[in-house]
N, C-alpha and C positions, 0 to 999 in steps of 0.2 A: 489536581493542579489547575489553577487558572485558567493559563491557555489552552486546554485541553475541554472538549464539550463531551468527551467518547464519557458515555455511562456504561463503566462495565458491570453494573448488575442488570443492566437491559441485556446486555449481550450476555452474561454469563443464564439468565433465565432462559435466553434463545438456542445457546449452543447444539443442543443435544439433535435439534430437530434442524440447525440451519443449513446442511449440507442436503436435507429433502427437499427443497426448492429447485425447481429445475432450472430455473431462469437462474440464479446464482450459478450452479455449475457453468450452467454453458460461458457466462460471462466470463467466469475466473478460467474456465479452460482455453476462450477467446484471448483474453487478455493473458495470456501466459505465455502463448504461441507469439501473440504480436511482440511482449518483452523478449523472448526466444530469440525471434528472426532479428531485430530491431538492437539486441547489445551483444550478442553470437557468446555468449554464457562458455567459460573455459575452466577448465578444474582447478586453476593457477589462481584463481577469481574467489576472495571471501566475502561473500554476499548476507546482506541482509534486511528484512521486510517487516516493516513496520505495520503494525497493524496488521497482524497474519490469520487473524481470526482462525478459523478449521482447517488453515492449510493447502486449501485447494491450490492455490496458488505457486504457495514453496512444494508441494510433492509434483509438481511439473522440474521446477528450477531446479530443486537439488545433487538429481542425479546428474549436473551437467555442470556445479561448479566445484570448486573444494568444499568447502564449508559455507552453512548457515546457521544465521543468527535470526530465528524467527520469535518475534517481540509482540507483544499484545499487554491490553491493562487487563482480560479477561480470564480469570484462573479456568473455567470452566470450557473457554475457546480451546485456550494451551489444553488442555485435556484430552477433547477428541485430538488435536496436531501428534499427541502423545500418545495416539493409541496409532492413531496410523502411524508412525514411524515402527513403533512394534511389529505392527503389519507385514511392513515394508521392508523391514531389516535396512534401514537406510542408517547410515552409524555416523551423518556428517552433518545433523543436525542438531541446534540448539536451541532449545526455548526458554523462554525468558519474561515473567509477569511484571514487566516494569512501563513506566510511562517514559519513550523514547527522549523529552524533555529534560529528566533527572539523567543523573550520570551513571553511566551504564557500570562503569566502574567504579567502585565506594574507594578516594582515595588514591587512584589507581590513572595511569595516562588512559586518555579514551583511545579506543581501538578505533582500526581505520578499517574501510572495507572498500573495493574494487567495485561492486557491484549494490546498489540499494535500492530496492523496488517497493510499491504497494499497492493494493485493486482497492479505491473507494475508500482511503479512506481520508485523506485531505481535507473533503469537505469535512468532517468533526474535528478540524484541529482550528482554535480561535485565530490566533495571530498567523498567517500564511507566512508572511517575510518574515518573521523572527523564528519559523520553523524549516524556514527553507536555507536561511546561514545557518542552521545548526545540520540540517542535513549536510553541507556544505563541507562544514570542518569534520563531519565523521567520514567523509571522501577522498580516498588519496589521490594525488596526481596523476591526472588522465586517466580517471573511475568516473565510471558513466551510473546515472539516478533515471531512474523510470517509473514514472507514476502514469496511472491510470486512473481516471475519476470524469466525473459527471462533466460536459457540458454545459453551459449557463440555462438552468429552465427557469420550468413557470413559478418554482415553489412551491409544485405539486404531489411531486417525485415521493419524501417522507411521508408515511399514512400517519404518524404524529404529529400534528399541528406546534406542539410546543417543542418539539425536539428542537436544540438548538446544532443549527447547521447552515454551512454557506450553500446557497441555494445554484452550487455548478460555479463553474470559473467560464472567466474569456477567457480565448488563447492567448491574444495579444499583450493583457494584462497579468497570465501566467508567467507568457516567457520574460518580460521584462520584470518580472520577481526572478526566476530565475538567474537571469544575469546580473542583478543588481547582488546576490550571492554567490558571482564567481562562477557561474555557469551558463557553458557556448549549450545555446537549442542546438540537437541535432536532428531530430525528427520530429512531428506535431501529425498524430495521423486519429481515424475513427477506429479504433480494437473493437467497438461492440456496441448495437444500438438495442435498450433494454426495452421490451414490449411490453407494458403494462396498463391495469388499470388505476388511476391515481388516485388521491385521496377526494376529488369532486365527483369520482365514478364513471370516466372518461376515459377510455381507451386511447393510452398516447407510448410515443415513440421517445424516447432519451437516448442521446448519443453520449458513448463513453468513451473519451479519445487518451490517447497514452501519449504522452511528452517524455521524452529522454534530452537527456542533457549532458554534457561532459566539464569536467573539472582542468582548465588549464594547467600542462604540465611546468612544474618549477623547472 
């Protein structure tokens, strides 16, 4: 799809080995705790995460709401997501190979969810405000969104030069996307700052701050 830059055959070639990165875990396990504390996750809550790549993320959330809907364009991402639930024996998750963009249902009223999070991945999505009223309308009233993602950097961050991707968000320019979709900021905090070496070979710091939002009740 157009607005969509995620190439799922990068990710799908990645999959197998992307949960051996240490710095990813620690991130998605930072960012999991910060979404944790920050929306207080209740069983009553049908949540779901777009862009869920291996999971890292929803096998913190899961156990702590009713149901998920964990979404990816990556068949081979859903894969390992699908072996750890096996794992886990967790029975209240759901994966889903589709581009959050198309209609999750063929024909069908879209389903609403209390709870919709995701770690990184915003930046591959082209249009932000035509993606943030669709996250919008799949939120019920007084359902809280929580994304975590980059920082505004240097444009150094991707080791692919041509990868196309927004190089980090401002906050200020986030939260007024946000609201211009119907959604009160409720928190803007730093969940995790990524230590790496970038693509000029420079040892640098990325801050990766989580924004939650909530959806004015009708």
């Amino acid at each position: 799809m157009a607005e969509t830059w995620n190439s799922a055959d990068k990710f799908n070639r990645e999959a197998s080995q992307w949960d051996e990165n240490p710095r990813r875990s620690a991130l998605a396990l930072a960012v999991a705790q910060a979404i944790i504390a920050s929306t207080k996750p209740a069983k009553t809550m049908r949540a779901l995460e777009f862009g869920c790549g291996t999971g890292l993320v929803t096998m913190e959330i899961a156990p702590l709401v009713g149901t998920v809907s964990a979404i990816d364009t990556s068949r081979e991402m859903l894969a390992v997501v699908q072996e750890k639930i096996r794992s886990s024996r967790l029975t209240n998750i759901e994966t889903r190979c589709i581009d959050l963009l198309s209609p999750l249902q063929n024909g069908a009223q879209e389903e609403i969810f209390d709870l919709i999070y995701s770690n990184m991945t915003l930046h591959h999505i082209a249009d932000t405000a035509k993606f943030l009223n669709h996250l919008s309308n799949l939120l019920a009233p007084g359902g809280i969104i929580a994304i975590a993602d980059l920082d505004k950097e240097d444009g150094l961050f991707h080791d692919d030069p041509l990868e196309k991707v927004h190089h980090g968000f401002d906050r200020e320019e986030l939260a007024a996307l946000l609201k211009a979709a119907g959604l009160q900021v409720a928190t803007f905090e730093t969940a995790y700052l990524f230590e790496k070496e970038n693509r000029a070979k420079i040892k640098a710091a990325y801050p990766v701050f989580l924004v939650t939002a909530i959806k004015a009740s009708s």
